[in-house]
FIMIFI-108056 format. One record per residue (C-alpha): residue number from 1; residue in one letter; x, y, z. Coordinates in pm, whole numbers, padded with zeros to 5 digits. Layout:
<site NUM, 'A', <X, Y, Z>>;
...
This chain:
<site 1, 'X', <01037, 00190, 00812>>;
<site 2, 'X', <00686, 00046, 00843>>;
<site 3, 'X', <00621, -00378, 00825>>;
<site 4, 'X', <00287, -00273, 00629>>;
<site 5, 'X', <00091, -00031, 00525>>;
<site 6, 'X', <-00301, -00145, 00572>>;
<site 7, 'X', <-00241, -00079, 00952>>;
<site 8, 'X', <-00330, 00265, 00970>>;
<site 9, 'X', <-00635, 00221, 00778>>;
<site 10, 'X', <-00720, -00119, 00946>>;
<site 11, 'X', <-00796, 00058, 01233>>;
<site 12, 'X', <-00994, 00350, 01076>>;
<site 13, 'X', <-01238, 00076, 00952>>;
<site 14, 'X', <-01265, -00107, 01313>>;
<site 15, 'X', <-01328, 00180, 01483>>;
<site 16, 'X', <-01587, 00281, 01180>>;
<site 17, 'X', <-01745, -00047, 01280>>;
<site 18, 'X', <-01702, 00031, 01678>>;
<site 19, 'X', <-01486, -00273, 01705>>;
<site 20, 'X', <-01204, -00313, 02003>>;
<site 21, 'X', <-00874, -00474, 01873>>;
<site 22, 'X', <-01012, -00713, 02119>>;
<site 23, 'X', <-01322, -00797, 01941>>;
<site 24, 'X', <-01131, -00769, 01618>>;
<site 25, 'X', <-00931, -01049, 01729>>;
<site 26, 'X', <-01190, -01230, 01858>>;
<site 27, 'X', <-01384, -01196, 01502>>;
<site 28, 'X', <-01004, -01349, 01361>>;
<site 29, 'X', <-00990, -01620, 01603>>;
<site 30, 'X', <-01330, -01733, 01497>>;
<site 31, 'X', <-01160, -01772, 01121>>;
<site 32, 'X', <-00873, -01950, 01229>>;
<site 33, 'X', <-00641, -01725, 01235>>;
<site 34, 'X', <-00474, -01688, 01640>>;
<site 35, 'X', <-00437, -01340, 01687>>;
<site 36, 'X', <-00505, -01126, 01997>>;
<site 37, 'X', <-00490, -00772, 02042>>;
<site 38, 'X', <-00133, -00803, 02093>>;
<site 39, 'X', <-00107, -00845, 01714>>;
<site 40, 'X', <-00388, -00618, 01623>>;
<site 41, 'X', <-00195, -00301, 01792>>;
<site 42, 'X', <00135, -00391, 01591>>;
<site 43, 'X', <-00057, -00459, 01260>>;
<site 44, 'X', <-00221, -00124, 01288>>;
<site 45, 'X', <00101, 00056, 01421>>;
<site 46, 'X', <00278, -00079, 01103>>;
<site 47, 'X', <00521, -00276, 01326>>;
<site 48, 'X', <00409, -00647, 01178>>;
<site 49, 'X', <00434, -00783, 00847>>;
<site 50, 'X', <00099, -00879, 00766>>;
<site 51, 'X', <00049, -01148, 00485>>;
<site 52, 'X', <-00200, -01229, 00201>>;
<site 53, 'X', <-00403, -01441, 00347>>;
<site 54, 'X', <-00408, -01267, 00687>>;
<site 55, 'X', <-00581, -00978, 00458>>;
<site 56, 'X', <-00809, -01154, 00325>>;
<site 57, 'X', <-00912, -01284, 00691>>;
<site 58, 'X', <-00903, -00921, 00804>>;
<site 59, 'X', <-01103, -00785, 00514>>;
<site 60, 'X', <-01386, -01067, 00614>>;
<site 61, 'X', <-01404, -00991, 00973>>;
<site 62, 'X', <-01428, -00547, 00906>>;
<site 63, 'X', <-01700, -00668, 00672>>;
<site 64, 'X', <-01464, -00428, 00426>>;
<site 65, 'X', <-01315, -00496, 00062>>;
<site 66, 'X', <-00966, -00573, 00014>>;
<site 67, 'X', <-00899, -00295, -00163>>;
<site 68, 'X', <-01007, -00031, 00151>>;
<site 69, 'X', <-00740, -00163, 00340>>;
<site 70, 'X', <-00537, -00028, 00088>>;
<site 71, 'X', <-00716, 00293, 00049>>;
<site 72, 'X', <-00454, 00639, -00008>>;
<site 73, 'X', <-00218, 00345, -00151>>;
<site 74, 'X', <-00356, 00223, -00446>>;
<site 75, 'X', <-00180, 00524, -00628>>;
<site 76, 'X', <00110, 00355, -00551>>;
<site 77, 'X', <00107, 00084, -00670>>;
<site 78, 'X', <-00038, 00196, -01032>>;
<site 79, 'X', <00227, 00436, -01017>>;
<site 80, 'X', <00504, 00186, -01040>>;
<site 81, 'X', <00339, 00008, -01347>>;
């Protein structure tokens, strides 16, 4: 079972934006947040938990909305209301 599910579509917006996990973790590290590209690859491969605030940080640094990391899941979660 996946740790997330923004991962997959984390990395369609980097590469949309011609990033490296590299620079994406450089663009992190720059928030605060210490991540390398260690932690990039397992975000996007749905093997880390990622949290709130961690999205919000991510969100920032793709220059993308919260919500498009949640793109093709949003159904989801109005389904369960």
């Amino acid at each position: 079972m996946k740790a997330n599910i923004t991962g997959s579509n984390i990395r369609k917006i980097r590469l949309m934006n011609n990033l490296t996990q590299e620079d994406l973790a450089i663009k992190l590290n720059l928030q605060g947040l210490s991540f390398d590209r260690t932690i990039i690859s397992k975000i996007e491969n749905g093997i880390r938990e990622v949290t709130d605030i961690e999205l919000l940080y991510i969100s920032k640094a793709l220059n993308a909305s919260i919500l498009d990391l949640f793109e093709n899941y949003i159904w989801l979660m109005i389904k369960e209301d």
